[in-house]
Legacy VTK file of the C-alpha trace (Angstrom):
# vtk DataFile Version 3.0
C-alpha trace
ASCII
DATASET POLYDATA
POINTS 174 float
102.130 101.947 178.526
102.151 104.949 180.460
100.376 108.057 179.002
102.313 111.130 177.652
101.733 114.772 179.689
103.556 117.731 178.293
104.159 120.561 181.166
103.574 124.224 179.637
105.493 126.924 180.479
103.103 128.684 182.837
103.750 125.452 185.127
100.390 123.581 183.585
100.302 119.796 182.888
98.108 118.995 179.940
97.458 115.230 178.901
98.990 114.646 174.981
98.582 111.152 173.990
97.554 107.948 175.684
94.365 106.269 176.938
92.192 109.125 178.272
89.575 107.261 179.150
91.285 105.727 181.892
91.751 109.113 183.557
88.593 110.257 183.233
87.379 106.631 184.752
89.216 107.235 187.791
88.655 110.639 188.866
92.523 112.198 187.176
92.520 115.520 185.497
89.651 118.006 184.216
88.873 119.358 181.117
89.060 122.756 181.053
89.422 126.158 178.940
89.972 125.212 175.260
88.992 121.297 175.578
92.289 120.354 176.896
92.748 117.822 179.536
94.789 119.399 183.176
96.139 117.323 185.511
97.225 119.301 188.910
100.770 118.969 190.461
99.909 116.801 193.090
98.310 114.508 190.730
100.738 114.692 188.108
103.634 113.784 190.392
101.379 110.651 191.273
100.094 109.295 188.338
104.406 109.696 187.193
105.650 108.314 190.637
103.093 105.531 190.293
104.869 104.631 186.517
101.132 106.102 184.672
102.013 108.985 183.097
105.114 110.514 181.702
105.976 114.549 181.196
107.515 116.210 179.161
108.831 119.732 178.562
110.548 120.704 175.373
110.425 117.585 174.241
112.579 116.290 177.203
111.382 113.654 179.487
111.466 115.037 183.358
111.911 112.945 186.353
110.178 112.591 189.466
112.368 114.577 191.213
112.685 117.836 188.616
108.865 117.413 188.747
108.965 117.933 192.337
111.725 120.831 192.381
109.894 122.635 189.596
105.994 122.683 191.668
107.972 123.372 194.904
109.260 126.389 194.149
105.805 127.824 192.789
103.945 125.879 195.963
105.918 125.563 199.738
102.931 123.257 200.439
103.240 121.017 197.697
104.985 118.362 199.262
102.220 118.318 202.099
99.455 118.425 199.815
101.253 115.710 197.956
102.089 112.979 200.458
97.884 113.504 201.548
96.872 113.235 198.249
99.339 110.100 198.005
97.720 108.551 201.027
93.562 109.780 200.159
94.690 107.713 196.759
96.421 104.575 198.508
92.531 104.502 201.078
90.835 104.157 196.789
89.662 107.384 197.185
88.899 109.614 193.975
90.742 112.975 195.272
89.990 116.374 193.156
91.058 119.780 193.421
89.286 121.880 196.295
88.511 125.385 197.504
92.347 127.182 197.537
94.749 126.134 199.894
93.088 125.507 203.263
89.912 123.635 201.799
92.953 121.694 199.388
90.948 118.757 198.158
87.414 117.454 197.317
87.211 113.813 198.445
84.822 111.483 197.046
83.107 108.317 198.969
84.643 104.881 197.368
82.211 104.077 194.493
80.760 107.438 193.810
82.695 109.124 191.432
81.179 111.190 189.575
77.320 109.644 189.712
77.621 111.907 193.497
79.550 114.988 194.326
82.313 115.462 196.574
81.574 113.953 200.437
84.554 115.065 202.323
86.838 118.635 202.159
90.013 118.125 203.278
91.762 121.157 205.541
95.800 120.070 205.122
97.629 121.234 208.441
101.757 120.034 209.283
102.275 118.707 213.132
102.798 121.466 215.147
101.344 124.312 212.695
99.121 126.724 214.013
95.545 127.307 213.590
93.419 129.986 215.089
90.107 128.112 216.637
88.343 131.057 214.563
90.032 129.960 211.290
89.053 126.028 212.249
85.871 127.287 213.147
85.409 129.664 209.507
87.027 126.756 207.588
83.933 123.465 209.376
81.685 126.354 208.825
82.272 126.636 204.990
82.031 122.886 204.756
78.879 122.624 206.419
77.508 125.190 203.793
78.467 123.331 201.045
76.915 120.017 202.289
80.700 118.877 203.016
82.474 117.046 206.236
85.664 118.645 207.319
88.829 116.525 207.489
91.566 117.717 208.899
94.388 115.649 207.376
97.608 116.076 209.397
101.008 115.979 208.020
103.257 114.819 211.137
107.661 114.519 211.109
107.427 110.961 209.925
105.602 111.753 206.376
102.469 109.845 208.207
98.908 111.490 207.930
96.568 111.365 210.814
93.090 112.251 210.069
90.284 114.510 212.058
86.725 114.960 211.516
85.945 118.012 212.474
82.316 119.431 213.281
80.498 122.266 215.114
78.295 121.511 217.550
75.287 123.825 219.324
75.115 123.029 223.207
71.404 124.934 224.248
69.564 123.875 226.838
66.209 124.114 226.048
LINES 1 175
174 0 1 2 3 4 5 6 7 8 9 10 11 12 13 14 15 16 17 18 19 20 21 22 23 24 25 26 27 28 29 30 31 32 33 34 35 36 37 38 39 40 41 42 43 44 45 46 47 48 49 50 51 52 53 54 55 56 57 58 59 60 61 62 63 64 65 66 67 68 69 70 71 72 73 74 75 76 77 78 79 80 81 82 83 84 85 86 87 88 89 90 91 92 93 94 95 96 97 98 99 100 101 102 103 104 105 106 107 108 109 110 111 112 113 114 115 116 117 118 119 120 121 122 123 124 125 126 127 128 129 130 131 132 133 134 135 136 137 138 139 140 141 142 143 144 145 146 147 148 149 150 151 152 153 154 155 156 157 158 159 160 161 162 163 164 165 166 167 168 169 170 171 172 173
């Protein structure tokens, strides 16, 4: 039976009724603030695409696709973010919330969660978007500092996601 998520009118998902435990087992949702349970957009339109969860608002039951409409307009990367969170998920990946929107998701290494933190940061780009090498450069930079490996997941025209690592390297001749 699929778990009951009730989405508040400042565009939150909180978790109502169901079997928690199986959330927390496999990396959904956080528990934040006043000991309720979140669940992010990207997740929430999984976990309800994938027949796990079901939302409500007003006591109404909404659909995958008002879901969708309703985090688009507040996000004009949300389908992006959603079809690599999608495909990070599909891989048995435990995918979590990142940095802000060009460090998008904290990606754990398969059998991890939560005994080790986060391995992987994910930098979300379309095909044909542009990046400054300085950005890619900042971004691999602030990765490194955290102990992370830069990904750079890209979104191309087919809804397929191609993946980079990306790294700095030092050339000195010593």
């Amino acid at each position: 039976m699929a778990a009951s998520l009730e989405l508040l009118d400042d565009g939150e998902v909180v978790f109502v009724e169901g079997d928690l435990g199986w959330f927390r087992e496999r990396g959904y949702g956080d528990m934040r603030g006043e000991k309720r349970y979140f669940f992010s957009p990207v997740e929430t339109l999984y976990l309800v695409n994938h027949g796990k969860a079901e939302v409500y608002r007003s006591g109404r039951k909404l659909g995958f696709s008002e879901l969708l409409s309703f985090f688009a307009e507040r996000d004009h990367n949300l389908w992006r973010d959603y079809v690599i969170y999608m495909d990070l998920r599909k891989r048995r990946y435990v995918v979590k919330e990142g940095f802000g929107p060009k460090l998008r998701f904290r990606v754990f290494e398969r059998g991890e969660y939560p005994a080790k933190p986060a391995k992987y940061l994910v930098i979300p780009l379309y095909e044909g978007e542009s990046v400054s090498v300085d950005e890619l450069i900042s971004l691999v930079r602030s990765c490194r500092a955290m102990d992370k490996v830069a990904v750079v997941a890209v979104l191309d025209r087919r809804n397929e996601v191609v993946y980079y690592h990306a790294s700095t390297v030092d050339l000195w001749n010593k």
